[in-house]
Backbone as JSON Lines, residues from 0, in Angstrom:
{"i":0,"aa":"X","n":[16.26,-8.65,-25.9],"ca":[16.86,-9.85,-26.47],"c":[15.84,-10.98,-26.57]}
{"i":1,"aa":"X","n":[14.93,-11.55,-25.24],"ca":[14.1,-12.31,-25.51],"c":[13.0,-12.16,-26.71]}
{"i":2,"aa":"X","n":[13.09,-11.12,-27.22],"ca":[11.72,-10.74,-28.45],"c":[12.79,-11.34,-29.87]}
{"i":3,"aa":"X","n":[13.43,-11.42,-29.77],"ca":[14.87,-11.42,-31.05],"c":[14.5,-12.97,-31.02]}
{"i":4,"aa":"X","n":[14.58,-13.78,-29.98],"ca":[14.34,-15.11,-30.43],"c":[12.87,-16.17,-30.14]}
{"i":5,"aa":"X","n":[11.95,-15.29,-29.79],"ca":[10.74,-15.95,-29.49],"c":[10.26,-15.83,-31.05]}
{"i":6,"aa":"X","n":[9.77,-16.98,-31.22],"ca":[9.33,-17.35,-32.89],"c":[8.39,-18.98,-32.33]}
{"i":7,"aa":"X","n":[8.07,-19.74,-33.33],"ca":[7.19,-20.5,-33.38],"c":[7.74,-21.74,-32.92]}
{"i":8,"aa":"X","n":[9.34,-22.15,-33.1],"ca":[10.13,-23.07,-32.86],"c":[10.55,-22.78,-31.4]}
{"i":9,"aa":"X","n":[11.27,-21.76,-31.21],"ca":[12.2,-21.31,-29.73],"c":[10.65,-21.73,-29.05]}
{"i":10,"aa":"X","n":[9.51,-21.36,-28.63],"ca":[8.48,-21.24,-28.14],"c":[8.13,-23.24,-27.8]}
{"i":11,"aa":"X","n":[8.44,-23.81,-28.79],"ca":[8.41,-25.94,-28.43],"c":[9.6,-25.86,-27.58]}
{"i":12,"aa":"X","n":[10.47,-25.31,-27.71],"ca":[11.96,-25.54,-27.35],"c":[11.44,-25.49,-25.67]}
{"i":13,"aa":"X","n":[11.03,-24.4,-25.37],"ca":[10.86,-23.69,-24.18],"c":[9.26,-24.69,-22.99]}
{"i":14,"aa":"X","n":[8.43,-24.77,-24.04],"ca":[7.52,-25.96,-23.64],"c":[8.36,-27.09,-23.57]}
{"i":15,"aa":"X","n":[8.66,-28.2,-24.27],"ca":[9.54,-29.22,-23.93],"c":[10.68,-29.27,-22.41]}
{"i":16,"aa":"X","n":[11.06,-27.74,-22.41],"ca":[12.01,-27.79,-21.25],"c":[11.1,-27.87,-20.08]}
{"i":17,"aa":"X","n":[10.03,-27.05,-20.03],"ca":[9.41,-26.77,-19.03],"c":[8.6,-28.24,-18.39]}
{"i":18,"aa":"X","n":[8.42,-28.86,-19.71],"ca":[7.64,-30.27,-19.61],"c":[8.54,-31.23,-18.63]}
{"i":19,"aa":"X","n":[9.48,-30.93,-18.51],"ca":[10.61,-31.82,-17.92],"c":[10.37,-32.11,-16.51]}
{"i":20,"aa":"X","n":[10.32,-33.29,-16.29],"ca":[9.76,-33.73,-14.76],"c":[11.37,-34.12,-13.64]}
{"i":21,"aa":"X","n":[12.15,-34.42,-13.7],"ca":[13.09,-35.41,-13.21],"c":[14.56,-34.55,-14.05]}
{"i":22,"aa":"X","n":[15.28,-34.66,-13.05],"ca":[16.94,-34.39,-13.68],"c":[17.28,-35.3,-14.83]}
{"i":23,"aa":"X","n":[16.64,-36.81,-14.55],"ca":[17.05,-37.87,-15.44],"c":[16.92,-37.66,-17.17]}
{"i":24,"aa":"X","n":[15.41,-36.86,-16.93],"ca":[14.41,-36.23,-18.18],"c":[15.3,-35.19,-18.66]}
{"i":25,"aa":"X","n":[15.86,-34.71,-17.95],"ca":[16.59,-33.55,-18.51],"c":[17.83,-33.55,-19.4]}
{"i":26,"aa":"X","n":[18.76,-34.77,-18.5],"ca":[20.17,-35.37,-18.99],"c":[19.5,-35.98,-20.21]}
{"i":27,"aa":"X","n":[18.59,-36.23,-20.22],"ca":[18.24,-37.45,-21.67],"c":[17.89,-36.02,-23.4]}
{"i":28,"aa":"X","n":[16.96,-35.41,-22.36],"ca":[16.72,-34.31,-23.93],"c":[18.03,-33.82,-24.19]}
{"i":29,"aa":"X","n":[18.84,-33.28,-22.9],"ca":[20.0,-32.86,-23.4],"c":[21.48,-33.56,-24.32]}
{"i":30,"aa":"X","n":[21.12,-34.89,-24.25],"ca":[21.78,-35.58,-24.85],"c":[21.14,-35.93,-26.5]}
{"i":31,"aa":"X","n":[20.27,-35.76,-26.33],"ca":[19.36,-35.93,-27.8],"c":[19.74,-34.7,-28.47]}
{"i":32,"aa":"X","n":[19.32,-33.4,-27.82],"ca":[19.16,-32.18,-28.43],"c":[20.64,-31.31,-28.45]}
{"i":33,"aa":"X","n":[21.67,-31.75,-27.56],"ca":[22.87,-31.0,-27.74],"c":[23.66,-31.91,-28.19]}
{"i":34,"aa":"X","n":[25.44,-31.48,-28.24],"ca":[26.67,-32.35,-28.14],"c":[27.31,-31.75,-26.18]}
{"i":35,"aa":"X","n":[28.09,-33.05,-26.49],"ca":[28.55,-32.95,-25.56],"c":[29.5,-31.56,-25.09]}
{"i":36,"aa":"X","n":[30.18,-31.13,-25.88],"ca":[30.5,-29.77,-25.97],"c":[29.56,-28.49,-25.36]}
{"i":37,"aa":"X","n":[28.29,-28.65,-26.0],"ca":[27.33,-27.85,-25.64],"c":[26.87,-27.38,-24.64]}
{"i":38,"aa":"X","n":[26.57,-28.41,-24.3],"ca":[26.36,-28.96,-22.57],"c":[26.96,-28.57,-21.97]}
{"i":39,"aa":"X","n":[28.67,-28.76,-22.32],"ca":[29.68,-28.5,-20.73],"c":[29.65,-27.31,-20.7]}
{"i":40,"aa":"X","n":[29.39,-26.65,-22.52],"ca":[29.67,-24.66,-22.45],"c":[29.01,-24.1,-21.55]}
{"i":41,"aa":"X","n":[27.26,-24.89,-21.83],"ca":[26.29,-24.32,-20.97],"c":[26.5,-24.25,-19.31]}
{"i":42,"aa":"X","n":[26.71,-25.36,-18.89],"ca":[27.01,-26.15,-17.59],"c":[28.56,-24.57,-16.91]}
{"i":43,"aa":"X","n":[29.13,-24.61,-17.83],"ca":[30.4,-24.0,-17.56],"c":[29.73,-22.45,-17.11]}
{"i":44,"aa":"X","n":[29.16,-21.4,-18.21],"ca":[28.38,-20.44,-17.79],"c":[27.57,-20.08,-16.85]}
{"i":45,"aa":"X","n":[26.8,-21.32,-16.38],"ca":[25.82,-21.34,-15.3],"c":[26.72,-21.25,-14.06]}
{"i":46,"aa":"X","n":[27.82,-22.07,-13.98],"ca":[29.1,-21.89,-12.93],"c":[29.56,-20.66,-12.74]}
{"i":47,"aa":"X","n":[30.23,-19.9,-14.06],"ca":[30.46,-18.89,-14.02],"c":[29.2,-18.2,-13.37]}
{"i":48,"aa":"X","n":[28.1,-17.69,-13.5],"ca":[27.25,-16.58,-13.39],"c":[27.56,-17.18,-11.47]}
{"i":49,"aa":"X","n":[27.37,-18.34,-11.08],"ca":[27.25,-18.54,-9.71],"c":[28.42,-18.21,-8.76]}
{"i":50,"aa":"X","n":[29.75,-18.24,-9.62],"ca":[31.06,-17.77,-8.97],"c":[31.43,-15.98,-9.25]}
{"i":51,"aa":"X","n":[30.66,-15.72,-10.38],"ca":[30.72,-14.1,-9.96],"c":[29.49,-13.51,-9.27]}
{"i":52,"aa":"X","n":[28.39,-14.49,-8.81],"ca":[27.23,-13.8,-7.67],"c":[28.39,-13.61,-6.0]}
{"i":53,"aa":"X","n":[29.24,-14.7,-6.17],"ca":[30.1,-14.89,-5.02],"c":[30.87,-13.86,-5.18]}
{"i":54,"aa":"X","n":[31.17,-13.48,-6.34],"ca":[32.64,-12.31,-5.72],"c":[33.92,-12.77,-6.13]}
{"i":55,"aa":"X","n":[33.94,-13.9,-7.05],"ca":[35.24,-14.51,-7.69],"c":[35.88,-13.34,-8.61]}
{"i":56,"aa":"X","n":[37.29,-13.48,-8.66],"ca":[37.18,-12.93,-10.03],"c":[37.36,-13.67,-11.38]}
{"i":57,"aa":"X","n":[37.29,-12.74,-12.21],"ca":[37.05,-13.07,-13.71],"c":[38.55,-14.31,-13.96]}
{"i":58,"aa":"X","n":[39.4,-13.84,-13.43],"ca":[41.15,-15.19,-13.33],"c":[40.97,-15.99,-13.19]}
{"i":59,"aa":"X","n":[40.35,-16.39,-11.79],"ca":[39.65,-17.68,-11.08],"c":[39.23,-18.85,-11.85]}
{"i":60,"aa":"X","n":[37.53,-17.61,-12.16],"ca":[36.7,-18.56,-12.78],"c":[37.33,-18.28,-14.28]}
{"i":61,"aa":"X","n":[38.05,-18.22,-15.0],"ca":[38.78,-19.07,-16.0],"c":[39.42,-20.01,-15.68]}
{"i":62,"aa":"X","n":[39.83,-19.99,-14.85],"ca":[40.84,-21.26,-14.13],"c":[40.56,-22.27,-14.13]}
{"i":63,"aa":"X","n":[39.25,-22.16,-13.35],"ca":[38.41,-23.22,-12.8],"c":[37.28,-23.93,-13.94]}
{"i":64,"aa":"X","n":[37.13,-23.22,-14.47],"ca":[36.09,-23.54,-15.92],"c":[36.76,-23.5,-16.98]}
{"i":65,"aa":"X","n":[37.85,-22.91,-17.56],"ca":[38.83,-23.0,-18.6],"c":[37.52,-22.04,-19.77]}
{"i":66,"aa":"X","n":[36.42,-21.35,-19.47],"ca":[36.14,-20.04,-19.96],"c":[36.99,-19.09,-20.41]}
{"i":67,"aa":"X","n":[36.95,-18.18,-21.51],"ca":[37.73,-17.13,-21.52],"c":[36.83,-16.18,-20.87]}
{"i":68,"aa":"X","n":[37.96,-15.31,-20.75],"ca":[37.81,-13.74,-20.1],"c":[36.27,-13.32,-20.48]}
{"i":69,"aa":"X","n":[36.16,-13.11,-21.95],"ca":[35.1,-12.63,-22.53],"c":[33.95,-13.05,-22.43]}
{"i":70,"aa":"X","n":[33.96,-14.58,-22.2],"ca":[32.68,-15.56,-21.96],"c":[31.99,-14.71,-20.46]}
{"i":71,"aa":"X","n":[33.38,-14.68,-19.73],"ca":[32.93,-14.81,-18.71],"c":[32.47,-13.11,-18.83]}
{"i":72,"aa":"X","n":[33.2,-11.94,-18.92],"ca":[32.34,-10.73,-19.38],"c":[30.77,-10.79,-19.86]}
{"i":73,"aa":"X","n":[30.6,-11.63,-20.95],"ca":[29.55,-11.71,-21.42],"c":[28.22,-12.66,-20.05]}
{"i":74,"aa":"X","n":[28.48,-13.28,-19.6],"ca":[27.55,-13.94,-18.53],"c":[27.98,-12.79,-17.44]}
{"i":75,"aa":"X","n":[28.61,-11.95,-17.3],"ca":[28.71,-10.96,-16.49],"c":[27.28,-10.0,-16.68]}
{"i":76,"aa":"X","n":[27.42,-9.04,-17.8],"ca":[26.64,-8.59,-18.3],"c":[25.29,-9.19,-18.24]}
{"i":77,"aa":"X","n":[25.13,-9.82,-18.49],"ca":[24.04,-10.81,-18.88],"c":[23.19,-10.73,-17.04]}
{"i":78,"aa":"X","n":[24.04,-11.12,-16.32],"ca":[23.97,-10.99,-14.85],"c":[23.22,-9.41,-14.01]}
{"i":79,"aa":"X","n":[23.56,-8.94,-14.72],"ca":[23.7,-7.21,-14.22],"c":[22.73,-6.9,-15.13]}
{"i":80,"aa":"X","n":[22.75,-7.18,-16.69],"ca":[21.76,-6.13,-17.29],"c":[20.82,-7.24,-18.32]}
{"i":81,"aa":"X","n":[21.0,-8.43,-17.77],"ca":[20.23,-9.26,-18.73],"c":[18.98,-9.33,-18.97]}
{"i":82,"aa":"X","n":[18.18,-10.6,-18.73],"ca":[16.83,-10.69,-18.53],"c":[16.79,-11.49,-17.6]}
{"i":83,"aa":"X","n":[17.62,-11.35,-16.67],"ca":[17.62,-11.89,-14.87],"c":[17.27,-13.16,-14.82]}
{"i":84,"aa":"X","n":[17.41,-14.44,-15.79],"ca":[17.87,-15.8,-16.23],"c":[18.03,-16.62,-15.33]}
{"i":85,"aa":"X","n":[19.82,-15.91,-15.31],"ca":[21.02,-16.19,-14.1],"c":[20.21,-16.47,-12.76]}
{"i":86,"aa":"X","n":[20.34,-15.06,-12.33],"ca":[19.84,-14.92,-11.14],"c":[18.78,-15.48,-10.78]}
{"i":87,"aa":"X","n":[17.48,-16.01,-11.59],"ca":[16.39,-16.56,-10.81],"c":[16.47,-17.62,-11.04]}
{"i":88,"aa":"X","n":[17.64,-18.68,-11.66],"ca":[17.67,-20.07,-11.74],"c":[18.57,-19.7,-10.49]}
{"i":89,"aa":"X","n":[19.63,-19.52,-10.19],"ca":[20.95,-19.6,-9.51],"c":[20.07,-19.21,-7.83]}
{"i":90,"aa":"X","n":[18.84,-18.73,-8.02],"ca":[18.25,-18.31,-6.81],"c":[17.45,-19.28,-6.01]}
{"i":91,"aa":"X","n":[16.93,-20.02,-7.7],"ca":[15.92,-20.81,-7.09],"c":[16.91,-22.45,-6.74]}
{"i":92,"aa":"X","n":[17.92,-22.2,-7.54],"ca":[18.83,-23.65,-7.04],"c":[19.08,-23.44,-5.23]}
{"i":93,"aa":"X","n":[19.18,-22.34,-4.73],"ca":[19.72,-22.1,-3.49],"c":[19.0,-22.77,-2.14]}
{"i":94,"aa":"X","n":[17.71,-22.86,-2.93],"ca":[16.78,-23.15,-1.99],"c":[16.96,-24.54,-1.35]}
């Protein structure tokens, strides 16, 4: 999947993030570069992937995130057979 979107643009996208010093820096590109919608989807997924490392189930975390089923399938997957994303942000937040 990562070869599907590395191109000349995704590649600034990915420098710019990395450039990011401060949470503050971060809330600010993300407000420039997304909608507010975007954000919470993203924000919402990252939850999800962290409540099914716990052992929630898939009911729950709809509940709690108002995700569907499928979203949450799909960040499932993603979890288990992705490009391990999830897991090494959600790993390195732990610290």
């Amino acid at each position: 999947m990562i070869e599907k979107v590395k191109n000349e643009q995704t590649e600034k996208l990915c420098k710019a993030l990395v450039s990011l010093k401060t949470i503050e820096e971060c809330y600010r590109l993300l407000d420039d570069l997304c909608t507010l919608s975007e954000i919470t989807e993203m924000s919402k997924r990252l939850t999800a992937a962290e409540m099914l490392r716990e052992g929630i189930t898939y009911n729950e975390i709809a509940e709690k995130t108002g995700l569907s089923t499928a979203t949450i399938t799909r960040v499932n997957r993603s979890l288990r057979f992705g490009s391990d994303g999830y897991n090494m942000v959600l790993d390195r937040l732990q610290r």
